[in-house]
N, C-alpha and C positions, 0 to 999 in steps of 0.2 A: 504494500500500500504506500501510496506517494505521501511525501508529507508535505503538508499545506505552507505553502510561502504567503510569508506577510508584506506589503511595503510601507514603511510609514514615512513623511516627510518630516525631515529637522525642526525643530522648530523655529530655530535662526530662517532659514528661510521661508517659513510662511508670514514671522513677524513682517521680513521685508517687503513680502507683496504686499502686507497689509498697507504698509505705509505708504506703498506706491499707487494704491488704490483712489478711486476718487470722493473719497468719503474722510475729509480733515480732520473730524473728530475723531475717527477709528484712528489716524495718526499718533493724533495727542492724547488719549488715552493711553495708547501702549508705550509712550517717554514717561508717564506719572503713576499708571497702576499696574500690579502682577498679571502677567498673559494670562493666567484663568480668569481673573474678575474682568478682563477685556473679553475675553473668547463669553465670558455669562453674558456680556452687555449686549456684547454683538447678537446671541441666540435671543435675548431678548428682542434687540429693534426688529428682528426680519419675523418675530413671530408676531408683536402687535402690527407690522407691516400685513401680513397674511391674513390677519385675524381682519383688518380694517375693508381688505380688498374682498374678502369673502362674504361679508356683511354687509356692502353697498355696492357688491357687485361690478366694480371694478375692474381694470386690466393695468397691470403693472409696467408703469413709463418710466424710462431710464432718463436722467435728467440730461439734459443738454441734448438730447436725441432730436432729430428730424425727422420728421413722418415723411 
């Protein structure tokens, strides 16, 4: 029987993309608080984000985008 491979990515590098992201505040949280209390915040916005779009029906628009 095969044994199951795992990949997980660094955490240095996913702070990085975070920072490169277009979300400023996810920057500046992750200079001032522990990456877990960042990665809770973060799971926090995208779930009242979801909760908000599912409840008034919604279609989720990326900022700065051109239709």
């Amino acid at each position: 029987m095969a044994e199951e491979q795992s990949y997980t990515i660094p955490w240095d590098t996913i702070i990085e993309r975070w920072k490169r992201c277009a979300e400023p505040w996810l920057a500046r949280m992750l200079e001032t608080r522990p990456r877990m209390v960042v990665a809770v915040a973060l799971a926090n916005r995208m779930a009242r984000r979801l909760w908000a779009m599912l409840m008034t029906g919604q279609i989720y628009r990326i900022r700065g985008a051109v239709a």
